[in-house]
Steps between C-alpha positions, in 0.01 A plus 500: 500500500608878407563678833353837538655775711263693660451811789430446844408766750295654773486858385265618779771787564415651139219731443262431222634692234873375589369154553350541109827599422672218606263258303554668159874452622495136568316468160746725279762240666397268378354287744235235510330558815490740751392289847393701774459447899188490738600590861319759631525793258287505195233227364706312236184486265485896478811531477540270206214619312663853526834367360296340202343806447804703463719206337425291163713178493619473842390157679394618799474223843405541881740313680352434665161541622367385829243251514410579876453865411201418244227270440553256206229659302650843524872327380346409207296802427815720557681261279229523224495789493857640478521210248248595274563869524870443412488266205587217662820639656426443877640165723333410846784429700324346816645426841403454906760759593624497884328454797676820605291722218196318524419354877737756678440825288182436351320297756372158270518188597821346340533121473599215304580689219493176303181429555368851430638554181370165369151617625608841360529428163225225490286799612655705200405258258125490641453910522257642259626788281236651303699807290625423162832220537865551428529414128761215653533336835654725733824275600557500929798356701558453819758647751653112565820435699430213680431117295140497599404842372739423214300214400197681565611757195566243278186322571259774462683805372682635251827486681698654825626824618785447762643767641796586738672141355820440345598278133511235775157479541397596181671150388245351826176657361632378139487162610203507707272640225601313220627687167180700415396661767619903474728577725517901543794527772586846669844622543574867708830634330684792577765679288780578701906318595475686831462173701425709819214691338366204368450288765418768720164624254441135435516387831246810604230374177542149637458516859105575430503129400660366761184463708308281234512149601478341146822728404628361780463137476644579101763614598650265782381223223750664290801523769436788686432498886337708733819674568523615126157620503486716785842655473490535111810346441722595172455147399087519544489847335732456235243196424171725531641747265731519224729809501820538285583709141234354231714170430477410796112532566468353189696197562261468807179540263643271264510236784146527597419479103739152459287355817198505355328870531288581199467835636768694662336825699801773604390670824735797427612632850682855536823486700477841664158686465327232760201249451237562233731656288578418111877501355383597165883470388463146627152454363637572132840312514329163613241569185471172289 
């Protein structure tokens, strides 16, 4: 399978008109997708259907959005309808999140993830939608790390979105799902050789993750311990994010591409402006 390289972000920092700006970027680059977060900023259906509207080729992806956030009806009507009002151009990326966004911040119920987003998208398939259709099946994927939810995407989905992984584990989900499944894999880069800076900004994007158990049991599956994880070790952060001149990200890219990925997504993090912001330099030298 051709792999695609694609844009990653959570551009809740950017105003609308800046945040339009950034689309038509990602688009004049040249790349396929442009994926973007749910945490607690925007609604990722909104926001989409604003980028389509202000964009003309772009793919355009949540990634993901949260099931426990939305009734299974309502996924598929915002999916439908971003879909259909974009040409086909819109991906469901679906996923259960953390217990720390959804039981801790947002008050729901969270448990056996498993089980819910079997029952999730079984509920999907049921919900009525009465407005006129996509023209084509609007493709979803799951956010998968683990082999159960891995299976899961295979099984019912178009493919899996891991994220915060290495090539290691793309190679894992490879071999879990079989060779059709897509496999859209994100990757945060960062162009800079100042070692210090990197791991330092890194280190600050990736400690927000650090409280999810399902990174966590990734991650000490792929020989990390807790002692990594909690004191953001060089070895753990170098992992998280590839930082170097271009070769070298693209060495790292290249790796996720040779495991398996039929979609790499570049998470382009600045080195000295703080979270949320975009390295446009970066953004255009790690264009396909």
């Amino acid at each position: 399978m051709a792999v695609e390289r694609s844009c990653w972000a959570i551009p809740d920092a950017l105003n609308g008109v800046d945040l339009a700006h950034f689309a038509r970027r990602v688009e004049e680059l040249g790349y396929s997708r442009l994926w973007v977060a749910e945490t607690l900023g925007r609604d990722p259906f909104a926001q989409l259907a604003h980028l389509g509207a202000v964009t003309s080729t772009l793919g355009l992806a949540s990634g993901i959005a949260n099931v426990y956030n939305r009734h299974a009806g309502v996924m598929k009507q915002g999916a439908h309808t971003v879909a259909e009002q974009t040409g086909g151009r819109f991906t469901l990326g679906l996923g259960v999140s953390s217990p720390v966004i959804v039981n801790k911040i947002r008050g729901i119920p969270y448990d056996k993830p498993l089980s819910f987003m079997r029952a999730y998208l079984d509920a999907m398939d049921a919900a009525h939608y009465t407005s006129v259709r996509p023209a084509e099946p609007v493709p979803v994927v799951l956010a998968a790390l683990g082999p159960r939810m891995l299976e899961l995407a295979a099984e019912r989905t178009d493919g899996a979105h891991p994220y915060n992984t290495t090539p290691e584990h793309t190679a894992f989900a490879r071999s879990v799902m079989g060779p059709d499944a897509q496999l859209c894999v994100e990757q945060k880069v960062m162009l800079t050789t100042d070692a210090e800076q990197a791991r330092a900004t890194g280190g600050e994007v990736v400690k927000f993750y650090t409280r999810a158990p399902g990174y966590r049991n990734c991650w000490k599956s792929l020989g990390f311990d807790d002692d990594d994880i909690d004191g953001l070790s060089d070895r753990f952060v170098d992992a998280m994010v590839a930082w170097g001149d271009v070769d070298a990200i693209e060495r790292r890219l290249a790796e996720h591409a040779d495991a398996g990925a039929t979609q790499v997504l570049v998470q382009v993090l600045h080195p000295s402006a703080g979270v949320g912001a975009i390295d446009y330099d970066a953004l255009a030298a790690l264009a396909p």
